[in-house]
N, C-alpha and C positions, 0 to 999 in steps of 0.2 A: 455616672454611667459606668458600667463595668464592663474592662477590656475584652472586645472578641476572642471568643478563641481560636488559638492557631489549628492550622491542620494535622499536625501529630495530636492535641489533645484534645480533637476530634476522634480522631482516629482509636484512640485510649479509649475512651465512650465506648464506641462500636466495639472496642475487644473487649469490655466487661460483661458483655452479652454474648461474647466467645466467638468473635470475628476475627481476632486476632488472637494468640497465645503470650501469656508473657514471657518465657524463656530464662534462661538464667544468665540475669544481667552481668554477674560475677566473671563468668565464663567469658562474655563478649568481651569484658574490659581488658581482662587476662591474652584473649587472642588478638585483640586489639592491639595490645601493647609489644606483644611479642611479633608479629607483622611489621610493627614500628620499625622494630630493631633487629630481627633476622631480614626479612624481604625486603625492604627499606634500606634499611641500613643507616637510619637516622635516630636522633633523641628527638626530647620535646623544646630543645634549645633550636633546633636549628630546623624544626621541620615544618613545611608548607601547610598550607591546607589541601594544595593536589595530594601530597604526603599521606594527608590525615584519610581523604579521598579511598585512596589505594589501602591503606591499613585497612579500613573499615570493606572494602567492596573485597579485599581478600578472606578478612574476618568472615562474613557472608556466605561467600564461594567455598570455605571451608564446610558450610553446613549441608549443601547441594552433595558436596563429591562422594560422600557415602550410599546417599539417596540416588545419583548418579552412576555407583557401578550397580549397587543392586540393582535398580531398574534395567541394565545391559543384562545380569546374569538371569534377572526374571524371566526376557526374551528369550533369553536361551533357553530357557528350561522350557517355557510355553512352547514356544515359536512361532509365534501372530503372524499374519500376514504382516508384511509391515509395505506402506504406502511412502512413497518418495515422492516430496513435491518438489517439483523441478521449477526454477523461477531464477530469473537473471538479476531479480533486487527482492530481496527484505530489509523493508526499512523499519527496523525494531524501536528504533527511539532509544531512551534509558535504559538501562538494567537495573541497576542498582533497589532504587524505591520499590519495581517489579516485583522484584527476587526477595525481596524481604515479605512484601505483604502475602505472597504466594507460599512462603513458607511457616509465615505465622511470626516472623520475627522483628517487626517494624518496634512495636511495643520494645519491646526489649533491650534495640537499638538505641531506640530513643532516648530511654533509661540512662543507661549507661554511655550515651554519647554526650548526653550531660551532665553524668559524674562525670564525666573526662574535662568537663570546659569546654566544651564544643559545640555546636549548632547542627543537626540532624540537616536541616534544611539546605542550609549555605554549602554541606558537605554533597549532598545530591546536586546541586547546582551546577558545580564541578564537573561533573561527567559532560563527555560529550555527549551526543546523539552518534548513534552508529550510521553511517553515509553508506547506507549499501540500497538506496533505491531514489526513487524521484516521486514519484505521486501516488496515488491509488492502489494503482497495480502491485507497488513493491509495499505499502502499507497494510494492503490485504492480507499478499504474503506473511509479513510481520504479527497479524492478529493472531490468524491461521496457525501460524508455529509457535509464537510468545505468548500467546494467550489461550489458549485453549482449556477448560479446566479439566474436559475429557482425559483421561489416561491414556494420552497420545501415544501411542506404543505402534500406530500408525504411519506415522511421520518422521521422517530423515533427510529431509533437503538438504540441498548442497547448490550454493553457488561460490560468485567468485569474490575474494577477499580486493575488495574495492576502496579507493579514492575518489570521492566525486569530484570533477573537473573546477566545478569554482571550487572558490579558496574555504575549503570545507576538509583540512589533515585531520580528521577525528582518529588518527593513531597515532599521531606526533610523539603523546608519552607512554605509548603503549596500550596495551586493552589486557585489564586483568580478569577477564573472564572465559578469555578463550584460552587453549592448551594444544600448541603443534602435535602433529602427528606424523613427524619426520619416519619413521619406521613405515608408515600406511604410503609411502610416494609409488605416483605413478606413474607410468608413461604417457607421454598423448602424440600421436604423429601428425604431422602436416610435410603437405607440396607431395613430393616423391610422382611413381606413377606405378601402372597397373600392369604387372607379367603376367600371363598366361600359363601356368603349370597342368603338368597332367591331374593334380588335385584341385584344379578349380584355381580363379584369381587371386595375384596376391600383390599385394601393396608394397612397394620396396622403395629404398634410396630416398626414405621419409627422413624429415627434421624432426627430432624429438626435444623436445620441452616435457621437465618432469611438472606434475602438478602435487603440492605440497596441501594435506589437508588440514585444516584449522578446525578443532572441536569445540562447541559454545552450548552450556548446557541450558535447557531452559527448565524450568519447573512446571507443575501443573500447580494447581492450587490447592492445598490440602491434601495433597491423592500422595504424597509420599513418592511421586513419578517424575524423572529429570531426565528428559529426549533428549537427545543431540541435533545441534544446528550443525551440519557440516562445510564450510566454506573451502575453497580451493584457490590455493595462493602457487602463479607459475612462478618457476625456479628452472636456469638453465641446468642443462647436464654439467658434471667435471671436466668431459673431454670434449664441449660443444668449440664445435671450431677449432680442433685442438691443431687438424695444420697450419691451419694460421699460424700458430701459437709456434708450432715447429719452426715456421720459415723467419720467426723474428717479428712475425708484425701482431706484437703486443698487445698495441694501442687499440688496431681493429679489433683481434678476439674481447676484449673487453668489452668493445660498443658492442658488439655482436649479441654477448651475453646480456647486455641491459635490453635492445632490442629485444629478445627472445621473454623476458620480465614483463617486459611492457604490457601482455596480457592481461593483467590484472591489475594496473597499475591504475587506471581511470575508468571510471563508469561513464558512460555515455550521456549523455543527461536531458536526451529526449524524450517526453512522453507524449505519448501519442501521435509521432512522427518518425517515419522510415527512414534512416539514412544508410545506405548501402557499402560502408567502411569498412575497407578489407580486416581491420579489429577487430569489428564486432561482431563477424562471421566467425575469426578466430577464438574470439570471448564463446560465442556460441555452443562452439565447438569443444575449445577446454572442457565445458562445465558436462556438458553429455558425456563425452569420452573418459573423465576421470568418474564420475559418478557410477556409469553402469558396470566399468570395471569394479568398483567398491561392489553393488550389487550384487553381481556375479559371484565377486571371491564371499560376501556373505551368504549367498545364497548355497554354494557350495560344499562351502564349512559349516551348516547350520545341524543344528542334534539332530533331526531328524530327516534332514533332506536325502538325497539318492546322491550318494557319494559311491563311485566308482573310481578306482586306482587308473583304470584306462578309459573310461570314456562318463561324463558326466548327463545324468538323466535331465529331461529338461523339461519333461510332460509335465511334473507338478509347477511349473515355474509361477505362472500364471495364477495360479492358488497362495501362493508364499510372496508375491509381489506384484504390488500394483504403481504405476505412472503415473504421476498427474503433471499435464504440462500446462503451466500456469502460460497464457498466452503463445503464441510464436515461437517466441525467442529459443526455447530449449525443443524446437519441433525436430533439430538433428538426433533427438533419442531413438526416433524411427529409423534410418537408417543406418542409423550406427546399430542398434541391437540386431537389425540384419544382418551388419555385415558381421559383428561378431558370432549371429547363432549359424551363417550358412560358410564365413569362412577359414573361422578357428576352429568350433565347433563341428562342423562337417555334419549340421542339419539337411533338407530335401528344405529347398526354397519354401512349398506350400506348408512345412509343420512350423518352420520360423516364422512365416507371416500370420501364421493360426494364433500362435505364441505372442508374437508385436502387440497383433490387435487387441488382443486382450487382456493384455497388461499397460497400453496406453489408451489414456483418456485425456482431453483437451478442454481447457477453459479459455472460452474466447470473451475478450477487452473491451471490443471496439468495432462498430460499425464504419468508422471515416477511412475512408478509401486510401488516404497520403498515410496512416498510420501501418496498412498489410506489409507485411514483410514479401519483398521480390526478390531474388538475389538473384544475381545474373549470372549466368552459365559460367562466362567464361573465368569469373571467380571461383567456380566448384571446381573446372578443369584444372585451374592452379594449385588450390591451396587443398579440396578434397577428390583427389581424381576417382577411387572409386566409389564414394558418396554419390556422386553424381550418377557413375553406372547402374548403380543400385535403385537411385529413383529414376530415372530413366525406364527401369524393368518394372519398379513398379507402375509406372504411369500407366505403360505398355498393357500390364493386365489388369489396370482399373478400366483403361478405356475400350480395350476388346468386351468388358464386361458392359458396360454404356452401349454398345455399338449393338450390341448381343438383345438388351430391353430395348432398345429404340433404335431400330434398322433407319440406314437411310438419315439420319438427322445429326448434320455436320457441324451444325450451331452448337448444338447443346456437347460435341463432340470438344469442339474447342473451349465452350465455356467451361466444361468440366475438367480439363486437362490440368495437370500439376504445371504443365511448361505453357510458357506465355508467349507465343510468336510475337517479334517485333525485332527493333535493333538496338540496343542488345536484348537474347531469347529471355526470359528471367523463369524463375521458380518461384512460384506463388506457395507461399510455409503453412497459409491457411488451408487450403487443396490439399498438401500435403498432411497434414496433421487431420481432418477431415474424413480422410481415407485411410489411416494408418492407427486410429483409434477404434474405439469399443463404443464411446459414448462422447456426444460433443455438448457443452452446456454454454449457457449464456451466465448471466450477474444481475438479473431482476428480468423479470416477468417480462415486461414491453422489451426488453432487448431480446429476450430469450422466442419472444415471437417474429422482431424482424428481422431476428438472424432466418429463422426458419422462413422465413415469407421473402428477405431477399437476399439477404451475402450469400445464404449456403440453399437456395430455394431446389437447385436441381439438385443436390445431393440428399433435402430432405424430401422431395419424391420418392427416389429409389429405397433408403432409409430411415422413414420417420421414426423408427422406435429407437434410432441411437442419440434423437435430437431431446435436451431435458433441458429443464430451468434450475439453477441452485441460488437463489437471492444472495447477497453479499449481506454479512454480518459483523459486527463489531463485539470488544470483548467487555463483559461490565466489571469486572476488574481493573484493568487499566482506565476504562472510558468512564467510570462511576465511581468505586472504590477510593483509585490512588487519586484523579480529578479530582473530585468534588466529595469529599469525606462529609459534609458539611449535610448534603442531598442524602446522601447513603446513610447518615445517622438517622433524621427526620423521618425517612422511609422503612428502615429498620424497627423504630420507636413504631410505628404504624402495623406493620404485616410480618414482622420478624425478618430472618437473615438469606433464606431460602433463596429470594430471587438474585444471588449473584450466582447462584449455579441453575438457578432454573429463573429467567428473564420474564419467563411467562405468570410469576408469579406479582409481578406488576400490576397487572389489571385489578388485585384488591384494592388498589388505589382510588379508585372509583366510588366505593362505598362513601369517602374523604371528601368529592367534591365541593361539600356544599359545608364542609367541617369549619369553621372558620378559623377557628385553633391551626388546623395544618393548613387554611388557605395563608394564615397571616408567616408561617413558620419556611412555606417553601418559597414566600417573598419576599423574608428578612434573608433567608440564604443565597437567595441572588442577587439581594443587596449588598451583602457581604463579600461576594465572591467578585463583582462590577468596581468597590472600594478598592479591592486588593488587587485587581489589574488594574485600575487608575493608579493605583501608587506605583504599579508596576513599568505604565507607560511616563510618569514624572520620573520617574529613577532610567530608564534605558531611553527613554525618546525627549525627554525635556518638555511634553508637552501638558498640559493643565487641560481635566476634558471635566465635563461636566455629570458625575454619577448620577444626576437624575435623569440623563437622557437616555432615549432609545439605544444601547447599543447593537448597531446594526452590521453585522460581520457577513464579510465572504472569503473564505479562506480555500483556496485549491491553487491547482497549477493553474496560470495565467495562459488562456487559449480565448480563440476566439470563439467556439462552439459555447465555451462557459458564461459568455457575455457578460465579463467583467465590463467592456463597453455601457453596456446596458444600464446597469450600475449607477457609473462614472455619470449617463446625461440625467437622470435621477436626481444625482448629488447639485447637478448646475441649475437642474429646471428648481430644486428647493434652494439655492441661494439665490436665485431669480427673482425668486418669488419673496422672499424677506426684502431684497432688497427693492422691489417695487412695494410692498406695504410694510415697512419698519416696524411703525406700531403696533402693528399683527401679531396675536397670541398665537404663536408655532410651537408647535412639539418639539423640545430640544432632541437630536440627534446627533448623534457620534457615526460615523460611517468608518469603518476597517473593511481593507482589503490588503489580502497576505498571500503568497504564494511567491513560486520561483518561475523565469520563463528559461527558456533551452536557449544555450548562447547566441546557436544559429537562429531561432524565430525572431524576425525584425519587429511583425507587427505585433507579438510579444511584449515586448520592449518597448514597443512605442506605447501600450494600453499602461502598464506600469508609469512611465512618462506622463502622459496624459493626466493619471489620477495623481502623482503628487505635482504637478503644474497644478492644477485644482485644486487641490491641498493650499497651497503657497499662496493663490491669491485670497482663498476661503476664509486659513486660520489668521490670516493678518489684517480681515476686513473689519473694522470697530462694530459697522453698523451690523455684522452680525453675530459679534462677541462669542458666548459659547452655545448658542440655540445650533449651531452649526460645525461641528467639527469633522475633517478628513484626514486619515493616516493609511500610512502605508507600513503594515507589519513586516518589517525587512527580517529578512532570512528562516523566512517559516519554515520548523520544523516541529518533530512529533511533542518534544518539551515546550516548544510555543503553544502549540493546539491544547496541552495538557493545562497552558492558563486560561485561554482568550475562552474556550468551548462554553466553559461552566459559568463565563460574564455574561453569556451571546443572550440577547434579550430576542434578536429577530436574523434568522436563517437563511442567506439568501440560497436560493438555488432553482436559480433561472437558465439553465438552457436551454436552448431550441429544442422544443419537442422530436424527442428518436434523435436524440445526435448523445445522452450520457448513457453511458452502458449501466451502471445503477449508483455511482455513488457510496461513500460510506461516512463521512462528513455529514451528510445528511441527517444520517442516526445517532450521529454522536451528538450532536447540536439538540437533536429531538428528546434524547434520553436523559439530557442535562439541563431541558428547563426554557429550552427559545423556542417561538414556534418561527413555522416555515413560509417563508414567501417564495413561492417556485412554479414554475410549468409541470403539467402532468407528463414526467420526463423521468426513465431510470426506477431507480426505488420512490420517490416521491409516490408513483402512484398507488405502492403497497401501503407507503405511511399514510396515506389520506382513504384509505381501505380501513386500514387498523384504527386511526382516531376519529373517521367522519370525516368528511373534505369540508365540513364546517368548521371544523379546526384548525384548518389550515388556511393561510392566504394563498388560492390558487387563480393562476389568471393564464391568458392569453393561449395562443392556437396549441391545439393539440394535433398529434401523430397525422392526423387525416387530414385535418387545417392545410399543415405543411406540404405533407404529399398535393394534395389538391391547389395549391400557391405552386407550387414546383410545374404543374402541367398547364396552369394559366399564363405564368411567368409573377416574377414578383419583382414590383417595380418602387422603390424605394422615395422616386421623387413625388411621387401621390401622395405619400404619407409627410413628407417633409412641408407641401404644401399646405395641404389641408391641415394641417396640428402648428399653430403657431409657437406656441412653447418648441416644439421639436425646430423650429426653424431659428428660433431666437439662440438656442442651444449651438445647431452646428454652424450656425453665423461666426458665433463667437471663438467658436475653436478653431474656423477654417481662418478669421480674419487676425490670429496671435495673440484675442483675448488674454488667456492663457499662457502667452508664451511672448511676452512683447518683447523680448530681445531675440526671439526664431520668429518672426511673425509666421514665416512659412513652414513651421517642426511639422505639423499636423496634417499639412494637405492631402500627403499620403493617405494618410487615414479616413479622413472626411472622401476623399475621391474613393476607397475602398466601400465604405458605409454606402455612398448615392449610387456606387453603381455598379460592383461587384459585391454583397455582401452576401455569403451561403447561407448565412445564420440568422438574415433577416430582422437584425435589431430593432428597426423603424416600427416592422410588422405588428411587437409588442409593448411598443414604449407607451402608446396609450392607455390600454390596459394596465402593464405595470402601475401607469403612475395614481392611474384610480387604485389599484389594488394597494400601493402603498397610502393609500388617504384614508384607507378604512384600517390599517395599520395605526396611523393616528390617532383617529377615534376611537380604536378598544383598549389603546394605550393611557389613554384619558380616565378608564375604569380602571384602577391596579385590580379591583377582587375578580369580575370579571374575564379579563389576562390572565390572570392566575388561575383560576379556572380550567381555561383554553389549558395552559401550561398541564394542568394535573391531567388533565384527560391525554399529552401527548405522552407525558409520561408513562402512564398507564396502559399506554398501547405502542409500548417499545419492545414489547417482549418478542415479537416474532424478529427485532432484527439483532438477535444476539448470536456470536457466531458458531456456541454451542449447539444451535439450532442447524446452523451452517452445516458446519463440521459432520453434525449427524447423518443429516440428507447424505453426502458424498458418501458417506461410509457407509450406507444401507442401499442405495440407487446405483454409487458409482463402482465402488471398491471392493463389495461384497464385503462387508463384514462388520459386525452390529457391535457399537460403541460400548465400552465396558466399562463399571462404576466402579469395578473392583479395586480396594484401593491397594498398593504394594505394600507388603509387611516394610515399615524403617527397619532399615540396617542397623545393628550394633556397633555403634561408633566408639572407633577406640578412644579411650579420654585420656586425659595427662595423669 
């Protein structure tokens, strides 16, 4: 039998059909070497494989930085609108494998990484993952900017150069891809307070903390275009604290100084939970006030803007720049460009807020209520004093304008208000951000309607035409491409190369269904790819699973709305059941779940618990050997998802209907070969749109279900009763089955489940578990699966984030996507 082939000489394949370029292998060894030993500063006697790593990822980044200024002076010369996405995490993942394929250079790497003796693969392994977000939200981000193959000439985010709080140093040895920008430092002020001048307010006797930019260039693909990531690292001033430093007390000016750092120093690592930390109001705040300064002085200096020696034009601003504030988080960009257009500037209140609104636009996350960002007054009074005044003024003429369409109605007065009476008053950022935009969008269709129907229901009264949907997308580059070369080739051999820049060219797949050549070809490559994470999970986790079983993955952040729960009594009701009939022909199953929970979330913590308690009694039961196995994918990130996606046979994604904003895991899983078992919840209900909801495994209540359960009440122990499986289930977890040395670990939980659960587990476990039994059964047919498979694949194309991207750019941002590719720069050679 002849050995599989690896993923670079897959990948080879695909470049002789001109996916890839093969480069001049010569050159790479040559920069290779000389990397070694100028940047390095090593031989091949003494040097690492992180060594090797850094040689090669500068080697790389050598090819970018030509293509990287030309794309800055091309801006110049055009002068595009350019859009700033504003976002407190992108979590990019890798670079390295990226940046090659993007540029055409993998091929060639590859070559010449093994003239050198070396391993292309074990060298990409190396790299950390970049820690600059926690789930969805910062991964979106991450598509949006690292992947787009659009000639993003659009985009220039900036967040802040982060540490994630668990023990995740992804800069420990440095990051060879980004490039300070000590010359570009800014100011940013906090605390101080507010004087009264005959020119209007002015903010004084403020702490300044400088903010230092970090530049990371990304590529597009092909297009010869390399954007800048901008991140923002605090740095105190020289003379912070400097009387301290006069009177002798040393020791303090120093803490003082790390204090004043600490900005940036940790990422928060909540997702989808509010925590109202005087930091992360200050993180908030950083990342606004260094960025729109950048804007400004580029908007300024731009070739053709309205430059005045004495006073700066600001009517075009609006044309030349647009905001997108990815969630909450960066919702201070609203006040702050006030206060900069009305109080440096010395704009009329009403042409600044003309200006704001129309250069900011809002992407909203999330419907869960503990998720909205409140901050409370007397936080802004401290740390932003005239932040606060400034929305104060606006509240003032948002709500004479409410009071003005609907006389007399004090409800809807307070519902709408930016400030939240209570003790303490808070500031709602959604309100805020709501009213301070041009246009407000959801992340899939069913969210994008209950926002308008109920988070922002009296704002889309007043203004439905600013309320849009922009579906969430993923990139097929990273997600198809660098994954699964394996998929991408077979698919390529079928319809040509087209649909990594156009997704929609997918649906030729279809013609295939019934092909059996490419039924047998897209089943030997999920067999392939199922092997190589088996060997993957014996090599990192010690465990022996079974490649002919179902692999049944759920991989997100660990919450309760995701009903990782749900899951977990799933996995107990099928080892129940083996071990009541032994002899029983079962479907072998593998069950993963991966993800991270937030330090603070208990019940978190305790679901992750739970399912390797499960795990431990499961994989050590004889009598059910390997028809049954449970793991816990520890420390999921973007390089883990880049294995497990392309093995994934079956998609969980079950949340409570109307509680996932859309998902993008979803799509990756769909475009790589699993199908889906989910609630019509988020994107699910697009992808069961696009492939037929016959295609999918769909089950249990939907949007109206839930609502309608909510005004009846919903009561958990009817369901416990009446379903004995469900009873045999939380017997066993409440009596320390699972846990016979805590008998009592779990009571928490099981008393959450019977009689507070928002998410209503119980609700759906029936359902689920029929819907997982006809999972069974079509798994029993591979041609037919395979089948299913081709057809989800074929209707992945609407979730590609090219499609994404465009919508914003033509709906939000005014300005229509351009194919044009940049002339390459004349790179100076040796």
């Amino acid at each position: 039998m002849s050995k599989p082939l690896t993923d670079h000489e897959k990948r080879k394949q695909i470049s002789v059909r001109g996916i890839a370029g093969l480069g001049d292998v010569a050159e790479i060894k040559k920069s290779f070497n000389r990397h070694l030993h100028f940047t390095l500063v090593k031989d091949r006697n003494v040097a690492t494989p992180r060594d090797y790593y850094f040689a090669l990822a500068h080697t790389v980044r050598d090819h970018l930085v030509g293509r990287w200024i030309r794309t800055q002076q091309y801006y110049y010369e055009k002068d595009p609108k350019r859009i700033h996405y504003l976002s407190l995490e992108f979590y990019m993942g890798r670079t390295l494998q990226n940046t090659m394929i993007n540029l055409g250079l993998q091929n060639a790497c590859d070559e010449a990484i093994y003239q050198l003796g070396l391993d292309l693969e074990e060298l990409e392994e190396i790299e950390e993952d970049a820690g600059l977000g926690n789930g969805g939200l910062g991964r979106l981000a991450g598509t949006f900017k690292n992947d787009s193959h659009l000639p993003v000439e659009y985009m220039t985010p900036s967040q802040l150069v982060f540490g994630v709080e668990e023990a995740d140093d992804w800069l420990r040895y440095g990051n060879p891809w980004e490039k300070a920008r000590p010359e570009y430092m800014l100011p940013v002020h906090f605390y101080g307070r507010v004087e009264q001048t005959h020119e209007g307010p002015k903010w004084v006797d403020t702490q300044v903390v400088l903010a230092m930019p970090y530049d990371t260039p990304v590529p597009g693909y092909k297009n010869n275009t390399v954007n800048t990531m901008r991140l923002w690292s605090a740095k105190a001033p020289n003379d912070f604290n400097l009387q301290e430093f006069n009177v002798g007390d040393y020791i303090q000016a120093v803490l003082d100084r790390n204090l004043a750092e600490n900005i940036s120093r940790v990422l928060y690592p909540n997702d989808n939970f509010f925590e109202g930390k005087e930091l992360r109001l200050k993180q908030e705040y950083f990342v606004v006030a260094a960025t729109l300064q950048d804007i400004i002085r580029r908007f300024k200096s731009s070739k053709f803007g309205c430059r005045d020696p004495v006073r700066t034009s600001f009517e075009a601003f609006s044309e030349k720049v647009a905001i997108q504030l990815n969630d909450t988080h960066p919702a201070l960009a609203i006040p702050e460009l006030m206060r900069i257009l009305v109080d440096i500037e010395r704009l009329d209140w009403e042409k600044a807020w003309e200006i704001t609104t129309k250069t900011c636009a809002y992407t909203n996350h999330t419907v869960l209520p503990e998720a909205l960002e409140r901050w409370p007054i007397y936080m802004f009074e401290k740390l932003l004093p005239r932040h606060l005044q400034i929305i104060y003024e606006i509240n003032q003429r948002h709500l004479d304008r409410v009071a003005a369409l609907y006389p007399g109605d004090s409800d809807r007065l307070c519902r709408m208000s930016l400030i939240e009476e209570g003790n303490p008053k808070r500031i709602n950022m959604a309100h805020l951000c709501v009213v301070g935009s041009h246009a407000v969008n959801g992340v899939a269709r069913i969210h994008s309607d209950i926002v308008k129907t109920t988070v922002f229901k009296d704002f889309c009264d007043i203004e439905p035409e600013k309320f849009q949907n922009k579906t969430n997308g993923i990139t097929p580059r990273r997600w198809l491409l660098l994954c699964n070369p394996g998929l991408a080739d077979i698919i390529a051999e079928k319809i040509g190369e087209e649909f990594l820049t156009d997704l929609f060219q997918l649906r030729k797949l279809l013609d295939f269904v019934d092909d059996s050549v490419f039924i047998r070809d897209v089943a030997n490559v999920k067999q392939e790819n199922k092997l190589k994470f088996a060997a993957y999970l014996e090599s990192e986790y010690k465990v022996n699973i079974n490649p002919e079983s179902i692999f049944d993955i759920q991989v997100k952040r660990i919450h309760e709305y995701k009903r990782q729960l749900l899951n977990c009594l799933h996995v107990i009701t099928l080892y129940n059941r083996i071990k009541k009939e032994p002899n029983k022909k079962f479907v072998p199953r593998t069950v993963m779940i991966g993800g991270k929970a937030a330090p603070g979330y208990h019940m978190a913590k305790m679901i992750i618990k739970l399912f390797t308690s499960v795990g431990e009694v499961v994989n050590h039961d004889p009598v059910v050997g390997d028809r049954l196995k449970v793991i816990f994918l520890e420390n999921y990130r973007v390089s883990l998802a880049e294995k497990v996606i392309p093995a994934a046979d079956l998609s969980e994604q079950i949340s409570t209907a109307g509680t996932e904003a859309s998902g993008t895991g979803n799509m990756k899983f769909m475009l790589n070969g699993a199908l889906t078992i989910g609630t019509m919840d988020g994107a699910n209900v697009e992808m069961a749109e696009e492939a037929g909801e016959e295609n999918l495994f769909i089950f249990g209540m939907r949007v109206e279900d839930v609502e309608a359960m909510d005004k009846k009440g919903y009561n958990a122990r009817e369901y416990y009763e009446r379903l004995p499986e469900l009873k045999q289930v939380i017997d066993q977890i409440s009596a320390g089955y699972f846990s016979p040395k805590e008998p009592e670990l779990f009571k928490d939980m099981v008393n959450m489940l019977m009689n507070h659960d928002r998410f209503k587990v119980f609700a759906d476990y029936e359902a689920y578990i029929r819907c997982q039994e006809k999972v069974n059964e079509l798994y029993r047919n591979p041609k037919e699966w395979t089948k299913k498979v081709i057809r989800n694949i074929a209707a992945s194309g609407k979730f590609s984030s090219d499609r994404t991207i465009a919508e914003y750019a033509r709906e939000i941002w005014g300005v229509e996507p351009s194919d044009v590719k940049i002339p390459p720069p004349n790179e100076p050679r040796e």
